[in-house]
C-alpha positions as a printed NumPy array, in Angstrom:
array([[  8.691,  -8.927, -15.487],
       [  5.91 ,  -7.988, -18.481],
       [  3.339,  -9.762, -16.047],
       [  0.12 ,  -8.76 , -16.511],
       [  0.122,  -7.535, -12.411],
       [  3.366,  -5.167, -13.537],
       [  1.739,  -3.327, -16.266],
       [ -0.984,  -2.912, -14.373],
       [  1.09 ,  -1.382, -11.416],
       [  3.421,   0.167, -13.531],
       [  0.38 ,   2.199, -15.373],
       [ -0.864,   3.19 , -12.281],
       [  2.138,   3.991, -10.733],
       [  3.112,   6.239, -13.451],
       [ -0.215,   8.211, -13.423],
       [ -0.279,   8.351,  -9.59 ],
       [  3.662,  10.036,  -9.977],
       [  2.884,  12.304, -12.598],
       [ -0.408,  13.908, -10.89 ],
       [  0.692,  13.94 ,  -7.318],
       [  3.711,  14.913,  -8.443],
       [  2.013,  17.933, -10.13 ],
       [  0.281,  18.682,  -6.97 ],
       [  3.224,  18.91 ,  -4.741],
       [  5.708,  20.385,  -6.578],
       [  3.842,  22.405,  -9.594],
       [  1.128,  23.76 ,  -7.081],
       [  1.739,  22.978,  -3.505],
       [  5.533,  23.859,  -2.779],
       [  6.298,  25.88 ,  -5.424],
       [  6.638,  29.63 ,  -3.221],
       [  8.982,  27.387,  -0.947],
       [ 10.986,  25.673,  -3.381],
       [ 11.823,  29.243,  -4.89 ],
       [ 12.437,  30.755,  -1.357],
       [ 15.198,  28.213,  -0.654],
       [ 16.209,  27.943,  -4.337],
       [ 20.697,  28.628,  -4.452],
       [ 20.602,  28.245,  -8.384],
       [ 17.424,  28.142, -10.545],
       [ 17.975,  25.235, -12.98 ],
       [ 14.534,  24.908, -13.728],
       [ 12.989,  25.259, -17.424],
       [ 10.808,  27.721, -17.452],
       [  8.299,  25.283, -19.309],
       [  8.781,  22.167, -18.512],
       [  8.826,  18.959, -21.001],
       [  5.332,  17.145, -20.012],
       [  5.656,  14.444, -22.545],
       [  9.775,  13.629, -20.917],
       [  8.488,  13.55 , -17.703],
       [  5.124,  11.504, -18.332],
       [  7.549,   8.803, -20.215],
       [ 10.138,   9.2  , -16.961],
       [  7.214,   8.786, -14.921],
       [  6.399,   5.626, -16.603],
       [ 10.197,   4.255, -16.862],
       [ 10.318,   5.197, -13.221],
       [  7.38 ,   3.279, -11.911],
       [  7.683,   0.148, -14.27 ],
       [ 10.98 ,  -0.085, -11.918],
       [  9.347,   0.424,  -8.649],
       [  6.644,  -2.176,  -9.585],
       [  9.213,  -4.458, -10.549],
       [ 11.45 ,  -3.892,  -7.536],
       [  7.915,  -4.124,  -5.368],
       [  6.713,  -7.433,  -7.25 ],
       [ 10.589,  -9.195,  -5.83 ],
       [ 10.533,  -7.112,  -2.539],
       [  6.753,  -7.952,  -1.785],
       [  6.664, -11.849,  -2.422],
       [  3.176, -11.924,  -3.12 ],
       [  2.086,  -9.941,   0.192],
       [  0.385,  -7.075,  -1.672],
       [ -0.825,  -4.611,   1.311],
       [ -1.106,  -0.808,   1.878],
       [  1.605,  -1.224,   4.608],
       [  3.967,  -3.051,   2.778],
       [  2.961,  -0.46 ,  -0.111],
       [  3.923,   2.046,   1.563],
       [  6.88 ,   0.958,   3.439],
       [  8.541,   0.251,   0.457],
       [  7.75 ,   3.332,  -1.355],
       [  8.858,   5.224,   2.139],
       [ 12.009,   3.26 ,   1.701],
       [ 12.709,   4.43 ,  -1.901],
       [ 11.72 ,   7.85 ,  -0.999],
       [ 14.105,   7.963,   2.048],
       [ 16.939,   6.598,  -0.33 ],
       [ 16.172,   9.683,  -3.374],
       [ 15.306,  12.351,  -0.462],
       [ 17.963,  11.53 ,   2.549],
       [ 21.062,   9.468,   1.086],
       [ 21.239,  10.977,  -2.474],
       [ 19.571,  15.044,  -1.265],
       [ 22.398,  14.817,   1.1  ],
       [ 24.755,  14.302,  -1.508],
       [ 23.5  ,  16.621,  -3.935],
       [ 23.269,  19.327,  -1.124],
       [ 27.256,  18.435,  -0.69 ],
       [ 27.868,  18.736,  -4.346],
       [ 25.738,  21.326,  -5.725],
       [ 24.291,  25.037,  -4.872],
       [ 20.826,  23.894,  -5.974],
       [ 18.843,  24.521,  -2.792],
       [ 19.425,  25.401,   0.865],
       [ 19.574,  22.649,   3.897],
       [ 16.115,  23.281,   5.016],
       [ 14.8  ,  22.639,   1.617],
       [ 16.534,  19.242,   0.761],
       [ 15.185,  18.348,   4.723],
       [ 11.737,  19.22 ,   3.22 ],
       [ 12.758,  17.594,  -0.004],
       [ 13.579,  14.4  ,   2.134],
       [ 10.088,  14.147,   4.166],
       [  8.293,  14.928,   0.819],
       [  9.87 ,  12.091,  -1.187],
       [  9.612,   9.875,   1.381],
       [  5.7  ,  10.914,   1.186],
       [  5.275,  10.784,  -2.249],
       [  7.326,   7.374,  -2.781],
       [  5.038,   5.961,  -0.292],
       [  1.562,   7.021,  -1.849],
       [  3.117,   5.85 ,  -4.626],
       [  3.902,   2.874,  -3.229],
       [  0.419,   1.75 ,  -1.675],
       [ -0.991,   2.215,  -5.639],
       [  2.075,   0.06 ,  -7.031],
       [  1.058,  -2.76 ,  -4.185],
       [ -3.14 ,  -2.243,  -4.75 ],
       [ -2.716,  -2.678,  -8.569],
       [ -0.912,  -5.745,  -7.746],
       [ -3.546,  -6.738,  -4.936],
       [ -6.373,  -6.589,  -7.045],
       [ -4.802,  -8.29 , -10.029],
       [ -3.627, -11.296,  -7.422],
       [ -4.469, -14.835,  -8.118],
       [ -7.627, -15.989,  -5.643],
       [ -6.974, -18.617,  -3.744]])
């Protein structure tokens, strides 16, 4: 679990979450998100340091998840197929849900919620399985 391979991952994981998760939603969807937006329950600044140490908690999971799912296949496929699969669980089962529950956002933007997650779990995915790929025992 505290394999060398994990922290590894896990650090770049975390980094890879926290930047393109910047870029998506701080930059790139932020005019949609607020289009579609039922109830703003945003902060209107953000905690940096919460989510950097969420980030991290978050991907030391995902790597450690990965590391049992992969078996020692470390490839950008499987990368991102599992990160896909994570991302379609947070976007599709539990967006659903929340769109069912709560008067955050409109349909269209927990569809677009969906395909992003299951984007951004992905990418992060393929960095989780190259960190372990490079840090792999030769043969």
């Amino acid at each position: 679990m505290f394999s060398k391979s994990n922290l590894l991952a896990t650090l770049v994981g975390a980094i890879v979450m926290f930047f393109l998760g910047y870029l998506i939603w701080g930059l790139a969807t932020v005019d949609f998100f607020t289009e579609h937006t039922i109830v703003n329950t945003m902060k209107e600044t953000p905690d940096l340091a919460l989510i950097a140490v969420s980030n991290l908690i978050g991907a030391f999971i995902l790597s450690t998840l990965y590391s049992k799912w992969a078996r020692g296949h470390h490839s950008l496929g499987q990368g991102f197929e599992f990160g896909a699969l994570i991302g379609a669980f947070v976007g599709l089962s539990m967006g659903l849900l929340w769109y069912a529950t709560a008067n955050m956002m409109d349909l269209t933007a927990h569809v677009v919620e969906a395909i992003l997650d299951v984007i951004f779990y992905g990418i992060v995915g393929i960095s989780i399985a190259l960190a372990y790929q490079k840090t792999a025992k030769k043969e």
